[in-house]
ZATORLO-69602 format. One record per residue (C-alpha): residue in one letter; y, x, z. Coordinates in steps of 0.02 Angstrom, whole numbers, plus 32768, in hexadecimal, padded with zeros to 4 digits. Layout:
BEGIN
+-----+------+------+------+
| res |   py |   px |   pz |
+-----+------+------+------+
|   A |    Y |    X |    Z |
...
+-----+------+------+------+
END
This chain:
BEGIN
+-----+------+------+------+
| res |   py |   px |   pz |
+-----+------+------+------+
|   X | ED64 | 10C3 | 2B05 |
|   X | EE09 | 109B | 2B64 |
|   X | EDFF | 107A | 2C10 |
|   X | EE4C | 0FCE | 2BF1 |
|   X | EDD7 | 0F9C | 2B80 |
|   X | ED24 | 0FD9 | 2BEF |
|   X | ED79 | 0F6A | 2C71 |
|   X | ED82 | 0ED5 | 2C03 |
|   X | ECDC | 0EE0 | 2BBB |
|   X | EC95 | 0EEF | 2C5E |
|   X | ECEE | 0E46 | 2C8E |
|   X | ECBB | 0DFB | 2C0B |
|   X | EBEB | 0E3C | 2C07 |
|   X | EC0B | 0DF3 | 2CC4 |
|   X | EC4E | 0D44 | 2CAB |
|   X | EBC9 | 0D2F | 2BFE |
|   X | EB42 | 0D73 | 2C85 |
|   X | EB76 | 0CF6 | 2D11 |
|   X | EB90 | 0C63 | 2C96 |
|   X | EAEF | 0C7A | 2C2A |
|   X | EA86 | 0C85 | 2CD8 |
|   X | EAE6 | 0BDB | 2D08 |
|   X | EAC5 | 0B84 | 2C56 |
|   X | EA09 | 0BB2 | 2C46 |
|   X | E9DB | 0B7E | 2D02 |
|   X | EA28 | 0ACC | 2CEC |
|   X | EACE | 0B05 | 2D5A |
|   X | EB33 | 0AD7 | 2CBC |
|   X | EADF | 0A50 | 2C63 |
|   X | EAE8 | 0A2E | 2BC1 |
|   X | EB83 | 09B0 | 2B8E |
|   X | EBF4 | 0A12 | 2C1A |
|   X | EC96 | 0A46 | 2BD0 |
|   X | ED03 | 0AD3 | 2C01 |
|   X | ED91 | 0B36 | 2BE7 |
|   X | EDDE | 0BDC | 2BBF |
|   X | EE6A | 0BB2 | 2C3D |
|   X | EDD1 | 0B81 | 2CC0 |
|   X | ED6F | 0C11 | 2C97 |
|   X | EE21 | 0C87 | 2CB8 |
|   X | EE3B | 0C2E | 2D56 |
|   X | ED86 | 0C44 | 2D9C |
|   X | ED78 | 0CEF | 2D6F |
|   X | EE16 | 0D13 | 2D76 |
|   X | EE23 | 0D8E | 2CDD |
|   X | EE83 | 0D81 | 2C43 |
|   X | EE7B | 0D05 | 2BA5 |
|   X | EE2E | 0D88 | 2B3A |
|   X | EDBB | 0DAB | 2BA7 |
|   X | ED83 | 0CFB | 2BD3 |
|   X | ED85 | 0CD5 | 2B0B |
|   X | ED06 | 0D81 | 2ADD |
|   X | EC8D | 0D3E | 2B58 |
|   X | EC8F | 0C9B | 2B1C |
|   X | EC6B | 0CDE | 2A75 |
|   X | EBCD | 0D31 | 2AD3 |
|   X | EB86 | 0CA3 | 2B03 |
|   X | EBAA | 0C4B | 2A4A |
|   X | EB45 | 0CB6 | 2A03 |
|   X | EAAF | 0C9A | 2A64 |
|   X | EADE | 0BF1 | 2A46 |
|   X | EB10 | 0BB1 | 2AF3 |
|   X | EBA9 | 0B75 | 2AC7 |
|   X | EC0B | 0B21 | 2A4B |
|   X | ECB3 | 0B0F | 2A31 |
|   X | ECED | 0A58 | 2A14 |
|   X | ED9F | 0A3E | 29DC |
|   X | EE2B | 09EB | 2A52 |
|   X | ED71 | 09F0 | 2AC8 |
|   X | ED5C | 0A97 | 2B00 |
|   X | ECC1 | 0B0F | 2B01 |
|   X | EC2B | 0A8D | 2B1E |
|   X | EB89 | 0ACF | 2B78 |
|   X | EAEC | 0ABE | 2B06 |
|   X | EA42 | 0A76 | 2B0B |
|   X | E9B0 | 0AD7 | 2B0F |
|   X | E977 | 0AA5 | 2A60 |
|   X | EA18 | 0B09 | 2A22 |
|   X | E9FC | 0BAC | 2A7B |
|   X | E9D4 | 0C59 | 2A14 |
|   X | E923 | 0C62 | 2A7D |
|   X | E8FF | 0CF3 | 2A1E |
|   X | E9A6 | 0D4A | 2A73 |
|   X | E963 | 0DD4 | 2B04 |
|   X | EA04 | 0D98 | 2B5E |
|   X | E9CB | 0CD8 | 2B4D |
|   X | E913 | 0D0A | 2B8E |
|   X | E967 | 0D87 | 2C23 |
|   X | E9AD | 0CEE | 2C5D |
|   X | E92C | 0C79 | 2C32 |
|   X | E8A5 | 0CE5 | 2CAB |
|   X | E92E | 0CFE | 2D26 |
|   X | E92B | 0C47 | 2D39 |
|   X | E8E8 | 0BBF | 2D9C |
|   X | E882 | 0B90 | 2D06 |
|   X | E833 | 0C50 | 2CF5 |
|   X | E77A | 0C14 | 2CF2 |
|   X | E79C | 0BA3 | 2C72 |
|   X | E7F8 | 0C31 | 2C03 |
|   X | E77E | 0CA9 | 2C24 |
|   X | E6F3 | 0C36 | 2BE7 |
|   X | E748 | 0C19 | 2B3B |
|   X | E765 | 0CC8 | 2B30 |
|   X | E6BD | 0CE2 | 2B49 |
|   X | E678 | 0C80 | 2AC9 |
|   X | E6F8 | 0CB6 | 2A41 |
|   X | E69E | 0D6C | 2A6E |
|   X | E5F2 | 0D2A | 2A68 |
|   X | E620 | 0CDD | 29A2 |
|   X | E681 | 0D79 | 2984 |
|   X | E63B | 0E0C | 29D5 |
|   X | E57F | 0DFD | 2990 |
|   X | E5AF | 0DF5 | 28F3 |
|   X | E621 | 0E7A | 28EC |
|   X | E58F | 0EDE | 294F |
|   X | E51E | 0EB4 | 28C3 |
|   X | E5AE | 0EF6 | 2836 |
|   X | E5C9 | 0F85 | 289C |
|   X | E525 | 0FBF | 2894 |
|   X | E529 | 0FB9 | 27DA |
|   X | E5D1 | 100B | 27D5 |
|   X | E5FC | 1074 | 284F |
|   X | E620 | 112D | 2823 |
|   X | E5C5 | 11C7 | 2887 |
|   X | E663 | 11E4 | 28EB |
|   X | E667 | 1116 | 292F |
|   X | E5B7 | 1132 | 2967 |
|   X | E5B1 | 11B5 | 29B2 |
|   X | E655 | 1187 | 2A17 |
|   X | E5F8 | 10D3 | 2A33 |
|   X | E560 | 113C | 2A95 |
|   X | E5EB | 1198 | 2AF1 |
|   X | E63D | 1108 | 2B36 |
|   X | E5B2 | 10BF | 2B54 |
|   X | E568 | 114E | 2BB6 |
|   X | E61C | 1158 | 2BFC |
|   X | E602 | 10AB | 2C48 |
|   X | E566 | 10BB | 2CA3 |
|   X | E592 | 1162 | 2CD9 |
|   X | E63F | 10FB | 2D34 |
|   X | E5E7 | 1060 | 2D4D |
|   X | E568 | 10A7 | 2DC9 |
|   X | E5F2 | 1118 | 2E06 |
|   X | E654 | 1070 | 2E43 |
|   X | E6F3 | 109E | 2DD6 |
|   X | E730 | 1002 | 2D98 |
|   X | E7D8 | 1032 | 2D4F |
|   X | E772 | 10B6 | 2CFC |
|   X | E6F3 | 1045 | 2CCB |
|   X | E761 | 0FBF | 2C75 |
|   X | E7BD | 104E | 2C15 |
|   X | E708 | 10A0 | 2BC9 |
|   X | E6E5 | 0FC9 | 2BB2 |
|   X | E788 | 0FAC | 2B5D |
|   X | E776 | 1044 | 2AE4 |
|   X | E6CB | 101A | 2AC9 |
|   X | E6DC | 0F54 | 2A85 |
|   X | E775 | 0F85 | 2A18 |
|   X | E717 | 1015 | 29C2 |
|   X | E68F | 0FA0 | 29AC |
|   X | E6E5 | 0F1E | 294F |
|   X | E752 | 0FA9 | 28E3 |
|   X | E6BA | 0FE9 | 28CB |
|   X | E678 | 0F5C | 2843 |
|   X | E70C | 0F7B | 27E2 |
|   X | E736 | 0EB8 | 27F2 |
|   X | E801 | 0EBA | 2802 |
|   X | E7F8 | 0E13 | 2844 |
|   X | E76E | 0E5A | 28CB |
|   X | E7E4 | 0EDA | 28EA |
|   X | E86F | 0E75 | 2904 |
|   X | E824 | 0E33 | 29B5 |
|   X | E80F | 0ED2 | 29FC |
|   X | E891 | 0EB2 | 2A54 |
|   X | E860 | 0E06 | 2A96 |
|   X | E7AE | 0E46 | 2AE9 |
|   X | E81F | 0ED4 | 2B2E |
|   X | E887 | 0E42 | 2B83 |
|   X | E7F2 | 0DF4 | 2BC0 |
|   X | E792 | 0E95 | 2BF5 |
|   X | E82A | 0ED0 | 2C55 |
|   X | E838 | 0E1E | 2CAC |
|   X | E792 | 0E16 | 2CEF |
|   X | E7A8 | 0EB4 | 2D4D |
|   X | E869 | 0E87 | 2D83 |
|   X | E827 | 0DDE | 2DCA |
|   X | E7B1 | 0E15 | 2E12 |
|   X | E723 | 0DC2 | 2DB5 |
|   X | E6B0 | 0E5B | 2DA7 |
|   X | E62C | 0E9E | 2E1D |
|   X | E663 | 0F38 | 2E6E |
|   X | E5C4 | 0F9A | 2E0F |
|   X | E5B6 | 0F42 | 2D6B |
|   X | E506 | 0EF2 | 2D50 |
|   X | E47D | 0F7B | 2D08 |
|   X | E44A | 0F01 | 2C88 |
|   X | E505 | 0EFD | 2C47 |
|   X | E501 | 0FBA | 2C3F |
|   X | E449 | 0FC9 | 2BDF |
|   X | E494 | 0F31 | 2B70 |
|   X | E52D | 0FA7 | 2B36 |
|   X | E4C1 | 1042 | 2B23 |
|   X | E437 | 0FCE | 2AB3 |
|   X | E4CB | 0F99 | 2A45 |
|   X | E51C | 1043 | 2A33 |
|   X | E46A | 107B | 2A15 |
|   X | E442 | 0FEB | 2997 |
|   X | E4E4 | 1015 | 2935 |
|   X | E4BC | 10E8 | 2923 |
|   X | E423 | 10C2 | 28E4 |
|   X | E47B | 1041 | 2874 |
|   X | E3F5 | 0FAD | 289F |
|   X | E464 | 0F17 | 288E |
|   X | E3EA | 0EA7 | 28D2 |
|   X | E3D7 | 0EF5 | 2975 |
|   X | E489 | 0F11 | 297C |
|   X | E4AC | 0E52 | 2963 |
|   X | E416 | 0E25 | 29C6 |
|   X | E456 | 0EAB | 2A72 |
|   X | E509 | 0E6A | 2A54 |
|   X | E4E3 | 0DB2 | 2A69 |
|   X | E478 | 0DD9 | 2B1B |
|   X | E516 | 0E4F | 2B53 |
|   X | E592 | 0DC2 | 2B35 |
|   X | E504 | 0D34 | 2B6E |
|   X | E511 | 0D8C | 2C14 |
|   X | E5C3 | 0D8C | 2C29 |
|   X | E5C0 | 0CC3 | 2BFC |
|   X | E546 | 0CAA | 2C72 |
|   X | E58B | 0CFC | 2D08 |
|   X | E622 | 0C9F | 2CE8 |
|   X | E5DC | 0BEF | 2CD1 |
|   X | E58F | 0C22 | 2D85 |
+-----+------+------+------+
END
């Protein structure tokens, strides 16, 4: 890539980064108009680069352009929620808890069933790599690893729910990642992750090998009951 061009995409992941965190936390609210010529002048980069990150933040649906208006900031009824940019933001924001909670229970409707389809159709490989990660967590867990922790925890909820073979299952993998990541980032898990959490993931992992979709649904919903609870707390 020419050097011109990293530079310009870096302005303009930068100003859709700065803008986005502004939007979702109430700093822009919704009805407030700007500018390609303001955004230029506050950031003091080019048109084109002021005009790509504008188109950033259209399609998360944060802004809309409005003719002889200007770019107009959206409500929240019009955001993509499902965008990990939208929910970075979102749990970066003043209004965290109350992200974190609706994230939560989108897992709780989503996760236990795709537990429950996983078990009926994962393949040998998925399993076995589910008992590994799972194994992988408690090993890091009790170790006090976080970073380590949340990667093992990411890997392990998006094989899970590819695991069912449900493409629309799939498709939030990378939403719980989003929301796994941003627990640890904001500081909003214990620094040694609760045992119950850890025998929760090795009963589902367990419950899926040996292809018992009732356990599996059954472990799931206490895992992800946990995480609602602590939060509501």
């Amino acid at each position: 890539m020419p050097q011109n061009s990293a530079v310009a995409r870096v302005g303009r992941d930068a100003i859709s980064e700065t803008l986005g965190r502004e939007i979702v936390d109430g700093g822009l609210i919704p009805g407030t108009v700007l500018t390609l010529e303001s955004l230029q002048q506050r950031f003091k980069v080019s048109r084109t680069v002021a005009r790509d990150s504008v188109k950033v933040l259209e399609s998360h649906g944060l802004l809309y352009s409005k003719r002889r208006i200007g770019l107009v900031v959206t409500a929240a009824e019009q955001w993509s929620v499902f965008s990990p940019a939208v929910i970075a933001w979102r749990l970066a924001s003043s209004h965290a808890r109350e992200a974190f909670i609706e994230l939560t229970q989108l897992r709780i409707a989503v996760e236990t069933e795709a537990a429950a389809m996983a078990a009926l159709r994962r393949s040998e490989d998925q399993a076995r790599r589910l008992l590994d990660l799972a194994a992988a967590m408690r090993r890091l867990g009790e170790a006090e690893q976080l970073e380590e922790f949340m990667l093992a925890d990411v890997a392990y909820h998006r094989l899970l729910l590819e695991a069912g073979a449900n493409s629309m299952f799939a498709a939030l993998a990378d939403v719980v990642a989003e929301v796994l990541t941003g627990r640890t980032q904001h500081g909003l898990m214990p620094t040694r992750p609760m045992p119950e959490a850890l025998d929760a993931h090795e009963r589902v992992a367990r419950a899926i090998a040996e292809q018992d979709s009732k356990a599996a649904r059954g472990q799931m919903e206490i895992l992800v009951g946990e995480v609602r609870s602590a939060l509501e707390q």
